[in-house]
Structures are given as C-alpha cells and as structure tokens.
C-alpha positions as a printed NumPy array, in Angstrom:
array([[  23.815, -127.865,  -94.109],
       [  23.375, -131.331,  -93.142],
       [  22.802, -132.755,  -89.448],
       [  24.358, -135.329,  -87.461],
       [  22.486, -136.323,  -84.438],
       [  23.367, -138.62 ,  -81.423],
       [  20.982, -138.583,  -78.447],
       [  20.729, -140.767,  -75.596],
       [  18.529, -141.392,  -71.838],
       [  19.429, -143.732,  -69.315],
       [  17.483, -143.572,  -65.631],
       [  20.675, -143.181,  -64.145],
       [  21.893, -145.535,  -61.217],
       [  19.777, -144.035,  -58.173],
       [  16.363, -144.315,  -59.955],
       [  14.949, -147.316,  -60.861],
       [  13.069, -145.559,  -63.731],
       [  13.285, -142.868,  -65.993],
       [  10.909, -139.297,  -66.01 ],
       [  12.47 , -137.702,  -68.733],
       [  11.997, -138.014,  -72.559],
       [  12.79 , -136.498,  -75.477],
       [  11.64 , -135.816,  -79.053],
       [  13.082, -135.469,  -82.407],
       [  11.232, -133.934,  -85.435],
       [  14.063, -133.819,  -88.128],
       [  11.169, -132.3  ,  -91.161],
       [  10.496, -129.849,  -88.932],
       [  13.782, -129.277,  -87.46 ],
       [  12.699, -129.629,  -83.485],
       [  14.728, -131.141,  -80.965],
       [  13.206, -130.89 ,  -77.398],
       [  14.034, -132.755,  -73.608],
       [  11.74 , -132.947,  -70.637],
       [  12.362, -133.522,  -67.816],
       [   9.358, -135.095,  -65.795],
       [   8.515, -134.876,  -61.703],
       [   5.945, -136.409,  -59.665],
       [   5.528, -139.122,  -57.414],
       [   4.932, -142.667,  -58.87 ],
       [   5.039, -142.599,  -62.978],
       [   3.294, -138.915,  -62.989],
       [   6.507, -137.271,  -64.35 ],
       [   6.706, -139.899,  -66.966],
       [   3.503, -138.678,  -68.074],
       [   4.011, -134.857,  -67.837],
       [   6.988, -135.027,  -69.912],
       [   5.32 , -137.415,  -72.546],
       [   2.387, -135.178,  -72.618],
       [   4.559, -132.225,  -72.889],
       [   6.495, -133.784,  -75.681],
       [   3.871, -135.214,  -78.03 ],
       [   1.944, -132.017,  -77.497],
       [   4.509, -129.612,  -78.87 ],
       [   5.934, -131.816,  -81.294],
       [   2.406, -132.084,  -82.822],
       [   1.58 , -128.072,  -82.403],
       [   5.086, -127.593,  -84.497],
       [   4.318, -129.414,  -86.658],
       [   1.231, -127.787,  -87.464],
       [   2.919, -124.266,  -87.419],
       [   2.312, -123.493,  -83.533],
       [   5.474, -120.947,  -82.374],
       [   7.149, -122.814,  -79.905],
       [   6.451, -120.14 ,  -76.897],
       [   2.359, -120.899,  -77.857],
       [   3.258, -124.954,  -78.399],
       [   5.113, -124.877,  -74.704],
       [   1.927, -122.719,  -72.888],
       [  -1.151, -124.792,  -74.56 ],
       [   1.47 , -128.126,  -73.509],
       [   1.426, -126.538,  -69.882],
       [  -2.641, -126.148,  -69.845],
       [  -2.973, -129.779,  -71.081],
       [  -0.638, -131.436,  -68.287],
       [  -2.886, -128.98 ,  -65.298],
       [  -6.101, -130.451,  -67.321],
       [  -4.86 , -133.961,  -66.862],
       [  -3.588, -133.212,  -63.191],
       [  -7.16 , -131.783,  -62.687],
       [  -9.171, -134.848,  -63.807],
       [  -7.711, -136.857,  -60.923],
       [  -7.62 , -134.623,  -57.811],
       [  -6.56 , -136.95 ,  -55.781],
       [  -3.688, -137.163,  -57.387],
       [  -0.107, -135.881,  -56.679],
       [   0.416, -133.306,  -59.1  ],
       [   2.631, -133.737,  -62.317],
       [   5.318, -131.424,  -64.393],
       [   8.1  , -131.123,  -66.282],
       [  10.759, -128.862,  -67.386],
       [  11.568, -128.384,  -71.136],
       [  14.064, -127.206,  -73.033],
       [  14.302, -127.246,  -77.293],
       [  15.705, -126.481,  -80.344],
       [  13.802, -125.109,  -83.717],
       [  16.018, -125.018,  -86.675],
       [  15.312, -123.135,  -89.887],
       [  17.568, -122.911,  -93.261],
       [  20.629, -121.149,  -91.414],
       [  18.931, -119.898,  -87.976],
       [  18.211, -121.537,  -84.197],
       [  15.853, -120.763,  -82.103],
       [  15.235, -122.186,  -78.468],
       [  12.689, -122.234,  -75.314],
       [  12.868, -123.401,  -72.355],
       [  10.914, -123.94 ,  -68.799],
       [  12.801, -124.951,  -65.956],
       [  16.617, -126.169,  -65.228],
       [  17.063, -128.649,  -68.594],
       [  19.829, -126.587,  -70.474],
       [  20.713, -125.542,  -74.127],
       [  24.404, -125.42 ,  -75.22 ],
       [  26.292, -124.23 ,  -78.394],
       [  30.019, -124.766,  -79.589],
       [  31.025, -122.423,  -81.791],
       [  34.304, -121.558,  -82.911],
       [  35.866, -124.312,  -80.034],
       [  33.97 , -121.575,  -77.699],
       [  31.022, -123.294,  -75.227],
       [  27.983, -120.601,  -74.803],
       [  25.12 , -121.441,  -72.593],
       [  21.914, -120.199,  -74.5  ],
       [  19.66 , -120.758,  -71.609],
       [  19.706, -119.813,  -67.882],
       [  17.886, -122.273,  -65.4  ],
       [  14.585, -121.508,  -63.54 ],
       [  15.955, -121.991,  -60.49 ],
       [  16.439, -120.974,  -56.841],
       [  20.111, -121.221,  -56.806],
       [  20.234, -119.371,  -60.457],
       [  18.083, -116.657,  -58.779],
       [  20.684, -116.123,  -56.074],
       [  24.108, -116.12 ,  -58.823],
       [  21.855, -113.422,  -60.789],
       [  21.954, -111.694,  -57.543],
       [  25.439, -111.848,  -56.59 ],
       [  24.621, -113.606,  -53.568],
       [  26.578, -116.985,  -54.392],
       [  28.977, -117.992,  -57.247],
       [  28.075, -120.384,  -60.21 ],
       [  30.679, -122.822,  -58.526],
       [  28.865, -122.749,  -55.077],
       [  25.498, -123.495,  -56.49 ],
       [  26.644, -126.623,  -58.193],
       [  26.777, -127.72 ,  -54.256],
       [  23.996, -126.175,  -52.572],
       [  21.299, -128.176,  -50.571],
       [  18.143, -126.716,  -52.771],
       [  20.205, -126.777,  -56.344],
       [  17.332, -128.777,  -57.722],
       [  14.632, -126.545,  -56.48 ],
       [  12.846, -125.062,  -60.   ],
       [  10.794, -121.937,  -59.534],
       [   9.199, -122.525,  -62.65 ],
       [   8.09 , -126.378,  -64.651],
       [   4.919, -127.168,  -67.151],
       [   2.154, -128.487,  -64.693],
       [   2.54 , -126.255,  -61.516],
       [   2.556, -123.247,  -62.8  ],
       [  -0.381, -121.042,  -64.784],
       [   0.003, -119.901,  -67.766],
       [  -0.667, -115.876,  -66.043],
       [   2.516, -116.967,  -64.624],
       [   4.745, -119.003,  -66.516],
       [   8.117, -117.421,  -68.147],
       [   8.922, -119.281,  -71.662],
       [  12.08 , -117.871,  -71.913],
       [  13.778, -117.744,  -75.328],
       [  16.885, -116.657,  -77.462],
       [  17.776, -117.23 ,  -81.073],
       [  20.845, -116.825,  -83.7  ],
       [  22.337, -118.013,  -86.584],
       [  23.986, -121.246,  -87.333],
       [  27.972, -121.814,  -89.128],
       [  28.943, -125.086,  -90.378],
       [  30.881, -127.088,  -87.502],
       [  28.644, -125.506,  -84.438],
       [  27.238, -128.176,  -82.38 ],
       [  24.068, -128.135,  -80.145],
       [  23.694, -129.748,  -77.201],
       [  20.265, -130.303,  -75.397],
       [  20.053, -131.81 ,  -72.431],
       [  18.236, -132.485,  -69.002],
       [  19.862, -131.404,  -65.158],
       [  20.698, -135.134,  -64.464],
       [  23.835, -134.257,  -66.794],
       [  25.121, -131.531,  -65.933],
       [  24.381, -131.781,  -62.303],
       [  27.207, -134.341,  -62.366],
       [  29.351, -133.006,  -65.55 ],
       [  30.202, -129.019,  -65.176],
       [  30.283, -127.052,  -68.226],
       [  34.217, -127.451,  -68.889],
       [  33.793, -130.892,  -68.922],
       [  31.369, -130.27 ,  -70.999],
       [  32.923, -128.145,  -73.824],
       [  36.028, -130.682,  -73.441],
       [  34.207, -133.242,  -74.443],
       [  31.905, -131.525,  -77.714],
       [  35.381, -130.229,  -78.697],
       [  36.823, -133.783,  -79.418],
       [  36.654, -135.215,  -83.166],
       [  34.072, -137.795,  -82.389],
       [  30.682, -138.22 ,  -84.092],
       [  27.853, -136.561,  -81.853],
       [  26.584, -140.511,  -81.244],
       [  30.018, -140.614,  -79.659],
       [  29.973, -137.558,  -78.016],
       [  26.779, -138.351,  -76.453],
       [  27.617, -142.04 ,  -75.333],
       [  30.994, -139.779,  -73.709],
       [  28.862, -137.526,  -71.689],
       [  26.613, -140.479,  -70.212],
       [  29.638, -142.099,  -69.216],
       [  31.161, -139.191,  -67.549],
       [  27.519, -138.16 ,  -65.804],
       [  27.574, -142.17 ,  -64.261],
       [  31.096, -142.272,  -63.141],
       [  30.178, -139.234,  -61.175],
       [  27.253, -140.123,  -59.774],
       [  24.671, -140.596,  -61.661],
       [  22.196, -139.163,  -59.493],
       [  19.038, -138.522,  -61.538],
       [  17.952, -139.427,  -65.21 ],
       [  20.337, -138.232,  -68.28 ],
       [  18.865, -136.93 ,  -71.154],
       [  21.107, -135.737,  -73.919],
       [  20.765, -134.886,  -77.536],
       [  24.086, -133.49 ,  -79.454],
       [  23.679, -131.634,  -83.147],
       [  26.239, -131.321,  -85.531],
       [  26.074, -128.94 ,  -88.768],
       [  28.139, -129.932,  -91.332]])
C-alpha cells in the first residue's frame, strides 16, 4: 500500500513558541509527536531529544518500548548535568508501520487515532489525572474535557524513572483507506473526537485534512501548541 502524509505544528496563539515536534521516518515506517514541558526552551529540548533519539534507535532495529525508555534516561541525563535547572519532559506518542500491520506507543496525553471503515477508534488512552478518574467512573469523558487539572500528566519522558514509567502499547492490522492520525493535546484539547472523525471522514488529501484540523483547533482557542500528522493507505 502506498502512503499519503500531511502533518503540520503551529505554537498556537497563547504561546509565543512552540515545545512540541515531530518526526517522520518514511524507510522505516515511524511517525512519532512530542510534546515538550519546561520552563524557558527546556521542553523544546526534551521533545527534540526524545525525537532524534528514537528515530535513530528505530532505525537501528531498537523496539519502540526500548527506543522510548533509553529516550527517557537520556532527557534525566541531560536534566542531571545542569541541576540548577528546571527540569525537562515530554510526552510521546507514535506510529511503526510494517508491510500490512501498525503498531503504536505512547507516554503521556499526545493521542493516536484510526478511521476505519468511516468508524473513529482511539488506540491510545492518556496518562492523565482526569483519564484516571473516567477509568474510575468518577467523571464522564465529556466532564473531563472541562476540568481545572485536564492537563495534569501522571506520566512524561524526563520526570519519571524508567522503574516507573508505563510505555503503553497496542497494535493491528492495516486495510486500504484507514487513516492514522497522530497528534499532540493542544488539538484535541480544543477539537473533541467527533469533530475529529468529521473531519478525517471528508474526501480531502491528509495535507488538507491536517491544514482543517489546525484551523478548527485556532478558531477554538488555540490554547497550547498543535501538532498533527494524518496517514492515508491507499
């Protein structure tokens, strides 16, 4: 099957720069977003070092889960040689793609979506405090969109040990037409999931359908960075 790609990352309009990044290896079929934090330009790095690290340990036949732990020791080495520092992480999320199957990782709140069959599945669930209390019944999906500590991660590359850290993963197979979407919290914490499937369901190119969800994400808000990357198999 052949791939059509669009992907896109814009700092949003509240933040004058942007802490997330993204990488594309198209030989080796990996497609991954970070999503950095940190005061001053320390989330810029954690991403980036999270990115290039994993992209690299791929390449050289690394399984993702063991790319995404030694890219969590090298950002706490890095935080390490300057104590004085604030510290740095990220979240990630990506996509490894091989002959007709997917599989995907991710650490934190940046989210992996398929379209299949006009049907939107969610293939990750977020690190998060508010996702810990929907698992528990103790609030709905809709009410965490709006609560006060929706942003809160409980786990992100950097500030958490590797004794610790969940890579959490889930894999399938791929049919012509399915579309991927990978993408960091600044998008869909202003574009909810129908939206979302409304919008991957339309007959535009994935460039298109990318460019689509930026807009929507700014016209509501556009509240933190927007990372997106959209697949198409064809």
């Amino acid at each position: 099957m052949n791939i059509v790609l669009g992907h896109i990352s814009h700092s949003g309009i509240k933040r004058d720069h942007n802490e997330d990044t993204y990488g594309i290896d198209l030989k080796n079929g990996l497609f991954l977003v970070a999503d950095g934090m940190g005061g001053h330009d320390h989330g810029e790095i954690a991403s980036a070092l999270a990115r290039d690290h994993i992209l690299n340990a791929v390449k050289n036949d690394v399984p993702v889960k063991q790319a995404i732990l030694e890219a969590n020791q090298e950002i706490i080495n890095s935080s390490m040689e300057k104590p004085g520092d604030l510290p740095m992480g990220t979240t990630v999320v990506l996509l490894k793609i091989s002959d007709h199957k997917f599989e995907c990782a991710w650490v934190g709140d940046s989210r992996i979506y398929k379209l299949s069959n006009n049907e939107l599945t969610s293939l990750s669930s977020d690190h998060s405090y508010v996702q810990e209390l929907v698992d528990q019944d103790l609030i709905t999906a809709e009410q965490a969109r709006s609560h006060p500590h929706r942003n809160v991660v409980t786990q992100a590359l950097g500030v958490t040990d590797n004794s610790e850290i969940s890579v959490s993963e889930n894999q399938g197979k791929i049919k012509p037409h399915d579309k991927f979407l990978i993408c960091s919290d600044g998008l869909t914490e202003e574009v909810d999931d129908a939206t979302i499937e409304s919008i991957l369901k339309k007959p535009l190119t994935p460039k298109e359908i990318s460019d689509q969800l930026l807009i929507q994400a700014l016209e509501n808000g556009g509240s933190d960075n927007i990372t997106a990357i959209v697949l198409e198999f064809q």
